[in-house]
C-alpha positions in Angstrom: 65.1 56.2 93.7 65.3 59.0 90.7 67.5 61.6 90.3 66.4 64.4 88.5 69.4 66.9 87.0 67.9 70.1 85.7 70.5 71.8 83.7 70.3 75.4 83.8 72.0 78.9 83.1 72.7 80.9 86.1 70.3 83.9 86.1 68.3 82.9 83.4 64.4 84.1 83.3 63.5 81.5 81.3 65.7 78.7 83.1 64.0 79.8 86.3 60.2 79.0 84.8 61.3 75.8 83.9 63.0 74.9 86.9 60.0 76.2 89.4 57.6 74.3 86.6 59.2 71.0 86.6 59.5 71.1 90.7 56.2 71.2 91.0 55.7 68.5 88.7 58.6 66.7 90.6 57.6 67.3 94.2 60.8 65.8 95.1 61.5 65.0 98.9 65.0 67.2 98.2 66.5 70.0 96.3 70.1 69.9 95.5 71.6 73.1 94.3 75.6 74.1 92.8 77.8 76.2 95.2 79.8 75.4 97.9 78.1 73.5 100.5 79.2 76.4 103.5 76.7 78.5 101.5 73.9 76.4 102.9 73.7 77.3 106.1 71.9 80.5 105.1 69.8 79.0 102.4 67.1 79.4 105.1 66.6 83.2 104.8 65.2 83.2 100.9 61.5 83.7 101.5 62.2 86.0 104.3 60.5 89.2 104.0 63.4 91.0 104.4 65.8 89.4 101.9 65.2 91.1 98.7 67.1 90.6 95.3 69.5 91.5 94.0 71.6 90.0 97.0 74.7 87.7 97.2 75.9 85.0 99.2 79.2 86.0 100.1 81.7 83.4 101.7 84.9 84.1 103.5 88.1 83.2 105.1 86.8 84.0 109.1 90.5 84.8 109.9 91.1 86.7 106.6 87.9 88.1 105.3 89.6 89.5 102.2 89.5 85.6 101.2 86.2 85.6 99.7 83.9 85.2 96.3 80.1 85.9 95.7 77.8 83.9 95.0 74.9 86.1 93.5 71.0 85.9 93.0 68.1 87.9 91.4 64.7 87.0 91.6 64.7 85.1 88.6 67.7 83.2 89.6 66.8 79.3 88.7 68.6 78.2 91.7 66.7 81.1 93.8 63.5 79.7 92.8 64.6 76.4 93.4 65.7 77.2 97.2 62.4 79.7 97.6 60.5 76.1 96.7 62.5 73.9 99.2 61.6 76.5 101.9 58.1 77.3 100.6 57.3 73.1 100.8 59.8 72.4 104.1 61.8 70.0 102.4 65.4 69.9 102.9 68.2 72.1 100.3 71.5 71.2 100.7 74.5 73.2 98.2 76.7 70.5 96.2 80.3 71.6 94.6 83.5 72.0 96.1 83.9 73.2 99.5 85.0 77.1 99.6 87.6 75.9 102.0 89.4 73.6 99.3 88.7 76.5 96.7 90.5 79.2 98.4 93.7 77.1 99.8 93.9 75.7 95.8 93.5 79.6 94.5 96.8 80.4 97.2 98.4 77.5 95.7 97.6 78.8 91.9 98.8 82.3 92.5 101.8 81.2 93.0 102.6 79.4 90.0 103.3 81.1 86.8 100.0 82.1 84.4 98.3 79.3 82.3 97.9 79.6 78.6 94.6 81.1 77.3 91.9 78.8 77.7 90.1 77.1 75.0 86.6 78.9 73.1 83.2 78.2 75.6 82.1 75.1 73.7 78.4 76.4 73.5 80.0 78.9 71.0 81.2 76.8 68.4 77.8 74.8 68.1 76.6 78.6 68.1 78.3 80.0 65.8 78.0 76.6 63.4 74.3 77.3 64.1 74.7 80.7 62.5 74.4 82.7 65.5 77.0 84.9 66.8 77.9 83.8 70.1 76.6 80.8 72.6 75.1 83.4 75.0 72.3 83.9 71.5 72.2 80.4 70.5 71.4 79.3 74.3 68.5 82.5 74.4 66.9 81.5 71.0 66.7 77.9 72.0 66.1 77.6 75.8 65.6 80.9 77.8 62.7 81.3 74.9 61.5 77.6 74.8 58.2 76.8 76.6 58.2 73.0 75.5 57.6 70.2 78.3 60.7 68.7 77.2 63.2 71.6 78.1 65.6 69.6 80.1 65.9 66.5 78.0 66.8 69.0 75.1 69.0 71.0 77.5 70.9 67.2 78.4 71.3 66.3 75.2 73.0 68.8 74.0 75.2 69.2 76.6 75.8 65.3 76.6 76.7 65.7 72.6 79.4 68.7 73.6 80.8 66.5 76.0 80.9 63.3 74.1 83.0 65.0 71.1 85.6 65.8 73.7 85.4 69.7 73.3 87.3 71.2 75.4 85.8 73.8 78.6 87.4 76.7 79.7 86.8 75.3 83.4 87.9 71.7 82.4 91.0 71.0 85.6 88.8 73.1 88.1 85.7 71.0 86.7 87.1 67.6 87.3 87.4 68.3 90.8 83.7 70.2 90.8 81.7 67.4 89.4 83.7 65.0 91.7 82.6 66.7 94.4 78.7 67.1 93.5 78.6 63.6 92.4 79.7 62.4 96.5 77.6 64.7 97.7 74.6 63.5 95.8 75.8 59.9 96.5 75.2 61.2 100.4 71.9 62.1 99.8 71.0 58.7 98.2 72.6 56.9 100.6 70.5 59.4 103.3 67.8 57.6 101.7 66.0 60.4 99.8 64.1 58.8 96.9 62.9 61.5 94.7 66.3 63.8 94.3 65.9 67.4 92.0 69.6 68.9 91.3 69.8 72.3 89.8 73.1 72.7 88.4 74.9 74.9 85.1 73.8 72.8 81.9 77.4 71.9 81.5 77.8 70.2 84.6 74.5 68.1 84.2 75.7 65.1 82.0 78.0 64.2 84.9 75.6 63.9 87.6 72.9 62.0 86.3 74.8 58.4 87.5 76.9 59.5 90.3 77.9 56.0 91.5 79.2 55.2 87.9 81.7 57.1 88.7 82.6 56.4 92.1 86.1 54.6 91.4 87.2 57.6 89.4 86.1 59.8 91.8 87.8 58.4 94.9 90.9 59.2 92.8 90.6 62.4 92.3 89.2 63.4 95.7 92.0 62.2 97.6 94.3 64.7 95.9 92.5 67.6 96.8 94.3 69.4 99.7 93.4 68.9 103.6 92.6 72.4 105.0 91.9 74.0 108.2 90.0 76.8 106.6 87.5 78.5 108.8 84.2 79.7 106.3 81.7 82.0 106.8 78.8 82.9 104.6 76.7 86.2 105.1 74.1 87.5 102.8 75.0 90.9 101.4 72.7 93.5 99.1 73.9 93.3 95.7 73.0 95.5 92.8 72.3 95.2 89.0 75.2 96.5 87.8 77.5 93.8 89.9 74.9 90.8 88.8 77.6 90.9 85.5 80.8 90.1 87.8 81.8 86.7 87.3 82.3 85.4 90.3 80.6 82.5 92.4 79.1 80.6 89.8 81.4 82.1 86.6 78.3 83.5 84.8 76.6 86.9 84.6 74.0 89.0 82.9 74.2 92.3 80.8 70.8 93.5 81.2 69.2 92.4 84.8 66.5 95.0 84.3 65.2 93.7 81.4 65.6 90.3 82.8 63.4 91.3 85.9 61.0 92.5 83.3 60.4 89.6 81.3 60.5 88.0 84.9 57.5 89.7 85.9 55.6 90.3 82.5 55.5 86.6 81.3 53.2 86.9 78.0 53.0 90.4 76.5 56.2 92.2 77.6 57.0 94.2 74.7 54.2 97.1 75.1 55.0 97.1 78.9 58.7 97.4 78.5 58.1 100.4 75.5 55.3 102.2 78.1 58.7 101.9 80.8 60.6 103.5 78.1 58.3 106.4 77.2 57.3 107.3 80.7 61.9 107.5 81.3 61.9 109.9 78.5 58.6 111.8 79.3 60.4 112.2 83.1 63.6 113.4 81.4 61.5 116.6 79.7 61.0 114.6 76.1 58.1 114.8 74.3 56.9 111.1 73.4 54.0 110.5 72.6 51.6 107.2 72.5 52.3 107.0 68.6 55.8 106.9 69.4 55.4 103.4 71.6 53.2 101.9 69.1 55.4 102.4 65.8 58.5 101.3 68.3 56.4 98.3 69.1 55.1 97.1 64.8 59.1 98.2 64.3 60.1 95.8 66.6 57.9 92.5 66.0 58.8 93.8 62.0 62.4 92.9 63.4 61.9 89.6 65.1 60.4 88.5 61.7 63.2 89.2 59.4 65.5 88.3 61.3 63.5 85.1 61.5 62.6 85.0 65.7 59.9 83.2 67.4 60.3 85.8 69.5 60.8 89.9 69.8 64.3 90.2 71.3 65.7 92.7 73.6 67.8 93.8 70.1 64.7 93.9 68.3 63.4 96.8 70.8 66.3 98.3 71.1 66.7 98.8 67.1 62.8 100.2 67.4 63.8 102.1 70.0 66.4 104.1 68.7 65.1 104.4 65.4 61.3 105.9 66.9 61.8 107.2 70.0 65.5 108.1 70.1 65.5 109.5 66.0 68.8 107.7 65.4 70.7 109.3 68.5 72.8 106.7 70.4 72.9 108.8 73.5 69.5 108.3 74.1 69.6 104.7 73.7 72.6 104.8 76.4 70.5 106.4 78.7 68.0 103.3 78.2 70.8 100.4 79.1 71.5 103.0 81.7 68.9 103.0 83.7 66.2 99.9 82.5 68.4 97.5 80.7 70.7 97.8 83.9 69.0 99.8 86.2 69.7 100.7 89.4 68.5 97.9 92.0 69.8 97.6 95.0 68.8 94.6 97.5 68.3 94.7 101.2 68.9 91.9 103.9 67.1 91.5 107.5 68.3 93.2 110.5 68.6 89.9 111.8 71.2 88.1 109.7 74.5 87.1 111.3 77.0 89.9 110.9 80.4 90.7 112.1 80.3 93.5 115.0 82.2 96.1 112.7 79.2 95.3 109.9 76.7 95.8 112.7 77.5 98.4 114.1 78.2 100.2 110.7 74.5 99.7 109.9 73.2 100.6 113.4 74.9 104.1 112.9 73.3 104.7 109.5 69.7 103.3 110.8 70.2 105.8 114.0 71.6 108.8 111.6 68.3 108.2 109.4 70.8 107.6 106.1 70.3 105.7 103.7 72.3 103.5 101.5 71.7 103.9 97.9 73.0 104.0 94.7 71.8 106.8 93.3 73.9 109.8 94.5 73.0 112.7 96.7 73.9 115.5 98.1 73.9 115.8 102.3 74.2 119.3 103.7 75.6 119.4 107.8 75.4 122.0 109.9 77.9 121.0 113.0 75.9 123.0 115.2 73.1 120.5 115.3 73.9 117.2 117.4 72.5 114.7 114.9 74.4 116.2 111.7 77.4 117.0 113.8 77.4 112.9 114.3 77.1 111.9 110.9 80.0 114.0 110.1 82.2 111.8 112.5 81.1 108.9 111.1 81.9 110.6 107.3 85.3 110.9 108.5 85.9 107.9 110.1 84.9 106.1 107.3 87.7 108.3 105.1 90.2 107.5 107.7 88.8 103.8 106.6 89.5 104.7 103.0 85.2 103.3 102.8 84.7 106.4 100.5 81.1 105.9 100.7 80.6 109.7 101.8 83.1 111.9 99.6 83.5 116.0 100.4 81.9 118.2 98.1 81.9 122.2 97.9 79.3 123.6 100.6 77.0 126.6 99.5 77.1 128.2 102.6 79.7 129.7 104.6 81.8 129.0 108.1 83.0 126.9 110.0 80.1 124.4 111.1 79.4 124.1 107.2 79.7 120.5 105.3 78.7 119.3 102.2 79.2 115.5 101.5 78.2 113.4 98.1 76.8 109.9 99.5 76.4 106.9 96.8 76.5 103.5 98.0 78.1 100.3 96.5 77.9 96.6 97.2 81.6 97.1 96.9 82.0 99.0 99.9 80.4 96.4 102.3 83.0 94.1 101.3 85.8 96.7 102.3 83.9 97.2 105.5 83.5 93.3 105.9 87.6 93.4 104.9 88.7 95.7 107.8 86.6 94.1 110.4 89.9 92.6 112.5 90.6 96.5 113.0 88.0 96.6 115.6 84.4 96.0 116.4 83.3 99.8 115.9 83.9 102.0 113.2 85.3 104.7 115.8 87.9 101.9 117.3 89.0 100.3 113.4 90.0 104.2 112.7 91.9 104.5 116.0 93.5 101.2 115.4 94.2 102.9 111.2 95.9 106.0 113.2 97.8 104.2 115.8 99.2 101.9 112.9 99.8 104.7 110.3 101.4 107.0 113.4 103.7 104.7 114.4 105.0 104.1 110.7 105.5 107.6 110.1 108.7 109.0 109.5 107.9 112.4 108.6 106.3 115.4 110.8 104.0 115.8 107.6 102.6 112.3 107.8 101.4 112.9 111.3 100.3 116.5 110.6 97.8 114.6 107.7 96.8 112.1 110.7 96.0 114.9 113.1 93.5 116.6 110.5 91.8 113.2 110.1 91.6 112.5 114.0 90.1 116.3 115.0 86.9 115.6 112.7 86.5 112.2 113.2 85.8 113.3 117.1 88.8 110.3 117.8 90.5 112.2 120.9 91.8 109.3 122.4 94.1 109.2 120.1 95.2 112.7 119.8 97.8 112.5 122.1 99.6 109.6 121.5 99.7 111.7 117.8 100.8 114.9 119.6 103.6 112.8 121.3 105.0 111.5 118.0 104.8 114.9 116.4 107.3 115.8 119.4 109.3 112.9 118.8 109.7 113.3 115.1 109.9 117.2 115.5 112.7 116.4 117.7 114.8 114.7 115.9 114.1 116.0 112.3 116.1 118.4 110.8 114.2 118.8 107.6 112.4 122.1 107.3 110.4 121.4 104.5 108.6 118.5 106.1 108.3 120.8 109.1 106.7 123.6 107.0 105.0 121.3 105.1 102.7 120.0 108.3 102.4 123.8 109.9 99.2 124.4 107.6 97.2 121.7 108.5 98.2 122.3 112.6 96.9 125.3 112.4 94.2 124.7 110.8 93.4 121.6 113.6 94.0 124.4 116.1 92.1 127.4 114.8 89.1 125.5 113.6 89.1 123.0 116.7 86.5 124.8 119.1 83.9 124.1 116.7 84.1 120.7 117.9 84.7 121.1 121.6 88.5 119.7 121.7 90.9 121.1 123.7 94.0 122.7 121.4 96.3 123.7 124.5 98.9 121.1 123.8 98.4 121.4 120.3 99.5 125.7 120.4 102.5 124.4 122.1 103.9 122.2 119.5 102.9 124.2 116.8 105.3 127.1 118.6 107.8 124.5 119.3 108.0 124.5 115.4 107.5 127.7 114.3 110.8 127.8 116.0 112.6 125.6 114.4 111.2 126.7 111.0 112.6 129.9 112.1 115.8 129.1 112.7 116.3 126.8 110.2 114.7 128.2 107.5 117.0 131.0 106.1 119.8 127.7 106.1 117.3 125.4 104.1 116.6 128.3 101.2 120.4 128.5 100.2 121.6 127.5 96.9 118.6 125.7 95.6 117.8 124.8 92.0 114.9 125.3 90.5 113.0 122.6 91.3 113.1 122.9 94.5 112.9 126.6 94.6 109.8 126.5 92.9 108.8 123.5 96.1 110.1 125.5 98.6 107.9 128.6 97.2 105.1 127.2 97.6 105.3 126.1 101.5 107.1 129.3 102.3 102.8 131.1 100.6 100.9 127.9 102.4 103.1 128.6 105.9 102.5 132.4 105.4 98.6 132.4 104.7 98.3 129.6 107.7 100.2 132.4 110.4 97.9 134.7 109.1 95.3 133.0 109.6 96.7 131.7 113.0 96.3 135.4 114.2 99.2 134.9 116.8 100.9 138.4 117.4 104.0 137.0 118.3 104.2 134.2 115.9 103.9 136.5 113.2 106.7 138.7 114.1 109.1 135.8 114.4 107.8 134.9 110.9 108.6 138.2 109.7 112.1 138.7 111.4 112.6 135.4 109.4 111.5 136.5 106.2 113.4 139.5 106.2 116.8 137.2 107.1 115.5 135.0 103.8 115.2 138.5 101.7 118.6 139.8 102.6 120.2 136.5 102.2 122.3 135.9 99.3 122.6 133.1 97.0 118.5 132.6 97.4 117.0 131.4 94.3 115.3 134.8 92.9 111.6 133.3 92.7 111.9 132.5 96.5 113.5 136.2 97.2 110.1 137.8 94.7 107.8 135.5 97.1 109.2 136.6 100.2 109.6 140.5 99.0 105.6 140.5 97.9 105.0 138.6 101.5 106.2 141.6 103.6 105.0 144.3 101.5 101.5 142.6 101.5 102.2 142.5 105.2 103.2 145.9 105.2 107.0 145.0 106.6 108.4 147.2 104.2 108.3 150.9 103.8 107.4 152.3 100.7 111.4 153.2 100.1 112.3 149.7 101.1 109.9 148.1 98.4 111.3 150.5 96.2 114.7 149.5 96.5 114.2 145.7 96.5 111.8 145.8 93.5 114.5 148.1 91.7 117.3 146.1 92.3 115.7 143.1 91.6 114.1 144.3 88.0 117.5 145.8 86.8 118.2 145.6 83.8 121.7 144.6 84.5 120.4 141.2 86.1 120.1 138.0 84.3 116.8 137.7 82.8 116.5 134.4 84.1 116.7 135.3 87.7 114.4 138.3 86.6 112.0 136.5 85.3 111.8 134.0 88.0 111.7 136.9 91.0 108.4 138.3 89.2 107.1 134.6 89.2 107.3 134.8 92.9 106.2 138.1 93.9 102.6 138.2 91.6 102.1 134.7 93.3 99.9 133.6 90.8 98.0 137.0 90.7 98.5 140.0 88.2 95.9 142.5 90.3 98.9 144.1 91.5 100.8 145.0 88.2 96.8 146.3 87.4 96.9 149.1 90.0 100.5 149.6 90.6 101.6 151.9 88.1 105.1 152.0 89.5 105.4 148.3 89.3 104.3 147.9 85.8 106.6 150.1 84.6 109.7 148.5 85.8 108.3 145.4 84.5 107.2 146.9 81.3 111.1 148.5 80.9 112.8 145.1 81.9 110.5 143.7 79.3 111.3 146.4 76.3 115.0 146.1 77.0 115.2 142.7 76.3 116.9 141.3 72.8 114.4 139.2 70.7 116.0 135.6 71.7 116.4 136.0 75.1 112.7 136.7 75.1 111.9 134.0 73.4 113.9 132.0 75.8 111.8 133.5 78.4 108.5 132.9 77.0 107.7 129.3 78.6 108.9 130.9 82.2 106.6 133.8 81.6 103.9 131.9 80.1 103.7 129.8 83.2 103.9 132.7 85.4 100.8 134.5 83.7 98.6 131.9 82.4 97.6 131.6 86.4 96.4 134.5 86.3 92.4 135.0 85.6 91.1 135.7 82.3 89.9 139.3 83.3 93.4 140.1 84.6 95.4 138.8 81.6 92.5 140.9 79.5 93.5 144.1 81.2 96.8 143.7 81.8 96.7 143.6 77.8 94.7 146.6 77.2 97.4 148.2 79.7 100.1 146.8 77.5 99.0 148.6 74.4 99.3 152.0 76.2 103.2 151.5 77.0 104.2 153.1 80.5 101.5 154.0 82.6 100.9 157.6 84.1 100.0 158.5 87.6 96.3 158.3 86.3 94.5 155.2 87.0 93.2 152.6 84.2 89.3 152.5 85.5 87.3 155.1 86.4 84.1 155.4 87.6 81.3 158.3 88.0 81.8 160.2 91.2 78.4 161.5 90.9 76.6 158.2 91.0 78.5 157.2 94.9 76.3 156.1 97.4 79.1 157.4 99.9 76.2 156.3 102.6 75.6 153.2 101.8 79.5 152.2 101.1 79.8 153.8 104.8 77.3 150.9 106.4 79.0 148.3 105.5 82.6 149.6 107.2 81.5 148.5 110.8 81.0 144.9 109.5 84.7 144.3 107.5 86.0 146.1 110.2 84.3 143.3 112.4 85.9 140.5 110.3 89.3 142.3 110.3 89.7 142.2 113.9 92.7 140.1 115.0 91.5 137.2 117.4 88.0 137.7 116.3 86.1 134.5 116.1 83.5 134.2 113.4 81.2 130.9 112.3 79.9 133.2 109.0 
């Protein structure tokens, strides 16, 4: 019987040779390998067509998935190539370390206890740096990952068995006590299962331990028996992974910095430096750059130059790196960015079969994307929908359900075109969101019934009309009508009992919205026009109440939903709704004790709206520019009625010169006291406004004359009359357009 421990670094190019060289020397009648023995069960996918690195093993609670860790590989993962041999030769592969079950009820156990003191330095380091290299990471590189001796393992053992015998202290030490307890029984089973030629492929640390497990079978029993009993249901799935995540420690606690150089030296096992500087050329050469063939060679002498005084065996990633930037890039760091970016890193993304055992949500997430014809990627890209067409009316839903979700793998982005049945979405993929998907999978088994079960749960939570109002606006475009009404029924239950008109105005906007733009999706808004009167009501009623004697904080609040509620009525296009909004606004107007940027909003409302005769506006405006006034409240009622917008002191002759008196007859400190509330008012302004309003300015009061001209003679009064019939078209009340 022989036992074979072959000490390794996870993810480690040159690790992996070794390990697939030294099992074919071997042929050994079983491969043992470190992770968590539930991990085994899907050992038997690696050599399937279909399962292509970068992909992870991930392990979970079954009752609560958001239990997990990952347990990654590439294709130049030692233990990959270890398994793909086991399969390859039909020998058994079994996974030795301790259970994920025991892991995960000892990590609930740990959380709750206060936070250990920093752990000790990796041991590997200090040989490292006593070596003269600056971390263990370099020392481990220059000595092993590059090392093509026969004796690889037996110099990877001793070392390891020198740290250990010197007593230095690992990071891992309490969690590896019960590790290496573990993998020692477990290889103990396979000797006692009577396999005779056993390979183990373990972290280099670890191996020392396992060379004599039943040397340490007294100590072990100890230790084993206080590890806790557990009930712990585990699953293990594979899941596509990427390059950028093959750095997350997690699994087995090690990760790379540059898995797209690692995959090159992977596949490029003699002459990889003129290869890797023909991959960087042909990047820049895509980007626009001129680089020539000259270019790759000098990069290339530069580099071996490097490795030579800086007295390498070997040209280093650094060393091409330094040649890189100083020949190709001319000195400029950006560039060299852009090389970690996308080859150091790169941008790999791995698939899984069809087949593998999934959880329904999982499934039928990925049936939706293969029947949509998406795609999940990393790189980003830009999806334009038109609703009119069945197939991208159909990804939209699934867009939104996924927001409802919070799975932001689909994000809203400004469309180009115009209407109603316009979308634009930004789609980039990450491993990340899987494992939310996998997370929420106790929602439901669809996506369309885990968003129901998200807006029955936030509904009946809600406290506020608002909250519902948001919750409505999600359901409409996620196509989620079931659940419409049992929304509709608690917007009637809140708006019954709520007496808050701010929350009521505040959710208006988007009901209108749900109701005007609904048809485009086929829903029936009947019940929804009735609530949203049923409010409009109360808003009415209560709203002249709600604006009295507020400060300016909420002035400023209240402001704002009184423009929002305004544009959404227009909008709305209900003739009878609107006057009721008007009556109201003209009850706010004449009201007293109303904050004065509330009374400016309202006043520049109905005159927009043409509510107020041209004497009317007069007299407000007057009365509220007097100079008798406090120049607070005056400065604060021009805030409101320019609403962000100076066009109208522009053309408005008789408006800019009551502003321009109040303005003049003002002492020098209480205009400088006035300067932040004026400053806020006009920097919203656009630029080309504030740049006329200041040529205007320089003139003093304006004349009946108006400040822009243009040549009479040079009017196309024909062609400005063809395009009357069509505003007039978009103008009409009740008129419904998709362009």
């Amino acid at each position: 019987m022989a036992i074979h421990v072959l000490g390794i670094r996870h993810h480690g190019v040159g690790s992996a040779r070794q390990v697939k060289k030294e099992l074919e020397r071997l042929q050994p009648d079983i491969v043992l390998v470190e992770g968590p023995p539930e991990i085994a069960e899907v050992f038997e996918y690696v050599g399937h067509p279909d399962l292509k690195p970068p992909v992870a093993i991930m392990v979970y609670n079954s009752n609560v998935p958001q239990e997990s860790t990952f347990y990654p590989f590439a294709e130049y993962s030692p233990e990959w190539v270890a398994i793909a041999y086991a399969n390859e030769h039909k020998i058994p592969v079994k996974a030795i370390d301790l259970p994920a079950s025991i892991s995960f009820t000892m990590r609930r156990k740990e959380a709750k206890n206060e936070p250990s003191t920093p752990p000790p330095e990796d041991p590997l380091t200090l040989v490292a740096q006593s070596a003269g290299f600056k971390s263990g990471e370099r020392f481990w590189e220059h000595h092993f990952e590059q090392s093509a001796g026969n004796e690889h393992f037996e110099s990877v053992m001793h070392v390891m068995q020198s740290l250990r015998e010197d007593g230095l202290e690992s990071a891992m030490d309490a969690e590896n006590t019960n590790r290496e307890a573990y993998m020692r029984m477990l290889i103990q089973d396979s000797v006692n299962e009577m396999y005779t030629n056993i390979a183990i492929v373990c972290g280099a640390w670890h191996a020392p331990t396992l060379v004599d497990p039943a040397g340490y079978a007294k100590e072990d029993k100890k230790v084993l028996k206080k590890l806790p009993k557990t009930k712990t249901k585990i699953t293990s799935t594979w899941i596509p992974w990427t390059n950028d995540r093959l750095s997350m420690h997690s699994g087995y606690g090690a990760g790379i910095f540059s898995p797209g150089w690692y995959s090159h030296l992977w596949h490029n096992t003699a002459e990889y430096e003129i290869p890797w500087l023909i991959k960087v050329a042909s990047m820049f050469r895509e980007k626009g750059m001129d680089m020539s063939t000259a270019h790759a060679i000098e990069a290339f002498r530069l580099a071996r130059s490097l490795a030579i005084l800086r007295s390498n065996h070997y040209v280093s990633l650094d060393d091409l790196n330094d040649a890189v930037l100083s020949v190709m890039c001319m000195g400029d760091g950006i560039l060299l960015e852009l090389v970690k970016d996308q080859l150091i890193i790169g941008d790999g993304l791995g698939e899984v079969p069809e087949d593998m055992p999934k959880m329904p949500l999982q499934e039928d997430f990925e049936q939706s994307v293969k029947k949509l014809r998406l795609k999940l990627t990393a790189d980003p890209k830009e999806v334009n929908l038109d609703l009119r067409k069945r197939n991208d009316l159909e990804k939209s839903k699934l867009f939104h359900r996924l927001a409802i979700l919070e799975i932001h793998w689909a994000t809203p982005s400004y469309s180009r075109g115009k209407g109603t049945f316009k979308e634009s979405w930004r789609l980039e993929w990450t491993v990340g969101m899987m494992i939310e998907l996998i997370d929420r999978a106790f929602l439901g088994n669809t996506i369309a019934s885990a968003a129901q079960a998200v807006l029955i749960k936030k509904s009946n939570a809600a406290q506020k009309v608002d909250d519902v109002a948001k919750l409505i606006d999600l359901c409409i475009p996620a196509a989620l009508f079931d659940e419409l009404d049992h929304l509709l029924n608690k917007v009637n239950e809140l708006s019954s009992i709520s007496s808050d008109i701010l929350d009521l105005m505040k959710s208006l906007p988007q009901l209108i919205n749900v109701a005007r733009y609904g048809d485009v999706r086929n829903s029936d808004m009947d019940v929804l026009d009735q609530i949203i009167h049923q409010l409009l009501i109360k808003v009415n009623i209560g709203l002249p109440n709600a604006v009295y004697g507020l400060d300016e904080d909420n002035a400023l609040e209240m402001f704002g939903q009184i423009t929002a509620l305004h544009q959404a009525i227009k909008i709305y296009s209900k003739p009878e709704e609107e006057a009721s909004w008007y009556f109201t606004l003209h009850q706010v107007l004449n009201k007293e004790d109303v904050h004065s940027v509330i009374l400016g909003c309202v006043c520049r409302l109905l005159l927009d709206s043409q509510q107020l005769s041209e004497d009317e506006a007069d007299m407000y405006i007057s009365f509220a520019l007097s100079v008798n006034n406090d120049p607070m409240a005056v400065a604060a009622w021009i805030e409101g009625f320019l609403k962000g917008s100076g066009s109208i002191l522009i053309y408005d002759n008789r408006l800019w010169n009551l502003v321009f008196e109040w303005v003049e007859s003002l002492d020098k400190d209480t205009f400088i006291q006035l300067v932040p509330m004026l400053r806020r008012t006009f920097s919203k302004f656009e630029y080309a406004e504030r740049r006329q309003l200041g040529q205007k300015a320089r003139q003093g009061l304006a004349n009946d004359e108006p400040i822009a001209t243009y040549n009479t003679e040079q009017f196309d009064d024909e062609l400005a009359d063809s395009v009357v019939p069509y505003i007039s078209k978009f103008l009409t009340p009740n008129s419904t357009h998709h362009e």
